[in-house]
C-alpha positions as CSV (number, residue, x, y, z in Angstrom):
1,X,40.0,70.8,60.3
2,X,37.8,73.5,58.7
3,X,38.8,76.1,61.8
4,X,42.4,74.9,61.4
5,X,41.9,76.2,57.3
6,X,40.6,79.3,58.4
7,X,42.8,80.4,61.1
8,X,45.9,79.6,58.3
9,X,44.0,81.5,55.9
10,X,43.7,84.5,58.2
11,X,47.4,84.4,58.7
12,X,48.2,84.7,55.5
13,X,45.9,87.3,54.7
14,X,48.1,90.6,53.5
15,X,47.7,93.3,56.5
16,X,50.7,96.0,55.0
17,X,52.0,96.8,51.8
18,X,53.7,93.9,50.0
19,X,57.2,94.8,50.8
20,X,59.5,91.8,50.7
21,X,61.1,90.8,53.3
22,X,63.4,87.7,54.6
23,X,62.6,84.3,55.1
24,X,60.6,83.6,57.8
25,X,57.9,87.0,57.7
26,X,58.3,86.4,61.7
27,X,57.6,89.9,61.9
28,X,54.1,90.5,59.5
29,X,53.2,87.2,58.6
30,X,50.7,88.8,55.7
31,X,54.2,90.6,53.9
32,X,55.7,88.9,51.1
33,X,58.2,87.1,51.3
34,X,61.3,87.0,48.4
35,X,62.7,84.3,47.6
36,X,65.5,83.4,44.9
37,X,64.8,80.0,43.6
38,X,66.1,77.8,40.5
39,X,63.5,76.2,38.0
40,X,65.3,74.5,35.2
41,X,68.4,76.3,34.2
42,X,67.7,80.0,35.2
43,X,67.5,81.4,38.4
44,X,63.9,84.0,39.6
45,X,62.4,85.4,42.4
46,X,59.0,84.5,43.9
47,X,57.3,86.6,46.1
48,X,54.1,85.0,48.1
49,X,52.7,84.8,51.5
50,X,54.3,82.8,54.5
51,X,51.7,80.5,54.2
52,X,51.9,79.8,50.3
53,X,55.7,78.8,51.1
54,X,54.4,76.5,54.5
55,X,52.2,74.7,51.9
56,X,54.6,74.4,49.4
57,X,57.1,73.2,51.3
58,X,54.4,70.4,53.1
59,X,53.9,69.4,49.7
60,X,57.3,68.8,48.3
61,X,58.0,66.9,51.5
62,X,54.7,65.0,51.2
63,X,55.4,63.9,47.6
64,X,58.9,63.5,48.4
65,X,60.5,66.0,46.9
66,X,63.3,69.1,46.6
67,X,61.1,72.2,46.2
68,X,62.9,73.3,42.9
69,X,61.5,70.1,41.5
70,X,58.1,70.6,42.6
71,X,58.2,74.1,41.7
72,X,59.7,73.1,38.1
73,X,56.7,70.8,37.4
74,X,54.8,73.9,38.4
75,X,56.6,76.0,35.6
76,X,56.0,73.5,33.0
77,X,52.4,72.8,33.8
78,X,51.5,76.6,34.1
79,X,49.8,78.8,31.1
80,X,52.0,80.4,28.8
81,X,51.1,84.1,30.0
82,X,50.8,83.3,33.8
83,X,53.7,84.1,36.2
84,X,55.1,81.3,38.3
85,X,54.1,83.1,41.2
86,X,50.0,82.9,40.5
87,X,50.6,79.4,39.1
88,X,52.3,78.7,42.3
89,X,49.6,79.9,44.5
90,X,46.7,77.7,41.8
91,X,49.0,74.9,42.4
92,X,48.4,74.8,45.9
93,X,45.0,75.2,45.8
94,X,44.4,72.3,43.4
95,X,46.8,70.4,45.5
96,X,45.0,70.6,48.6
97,X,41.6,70.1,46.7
98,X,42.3,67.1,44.8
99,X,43.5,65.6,48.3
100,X,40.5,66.7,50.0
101,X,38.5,65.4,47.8
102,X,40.2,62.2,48.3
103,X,42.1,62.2,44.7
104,X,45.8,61.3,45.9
105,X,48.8,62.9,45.0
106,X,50.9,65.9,42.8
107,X,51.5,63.6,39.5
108,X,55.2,64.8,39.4
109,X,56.0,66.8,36.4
């Protein structure tokens, strides 16, 4: 489990400059990838690592979930001052945590 972590981690570690690019990062798995997304009533782009989206989307379907939703709980859970895309990538961290730790769950929103 712990080597499985790591080798994800490593993929996902930025090896270029953080140029977007399209959906899958097939290519350069550290590159950013842009994505236009809709939280609430507006529309913004996020740009993270391939494996930020993998986990994000593992989560939404774990919890049952469209990943606007999950992400909009995100947005109204974050700080004030903090972008979406840094409380995105705590989110997942905390997410992964809690269940490691044996605590269940995203609370939904």
């Amino acid at each position: 489990m712990v080597t499985e972590a790591v080798e994800m981690i490593d993929a996902g570690r930025p090896k270029a400059s953080p140029d977007c690019q399209g959906e899958d990062g097939a290519d350069n798995p550290g590159r950013l990838i842009c994505r236009n997304i809709k939280v609430g009533d507006r529309r913004t782009t996020m740009r993270l690592e391939p494996l930020y989206w993998t986990c994000l989307e593992e989560i939404a379907r774990l919890e049952a979930v469209d990943l606007a939703v999950l992400l909009g709980a995100v947005y109204r859970k974050k700080a004030p001052r903090a972008s979406l895309t840094a409380a995105a990538r705590g989110f997942v961290v905390a997410y992964y945590r809690a269940l490691a730790r044996g605590r269940g769950h995203f609370p939904g929103g």
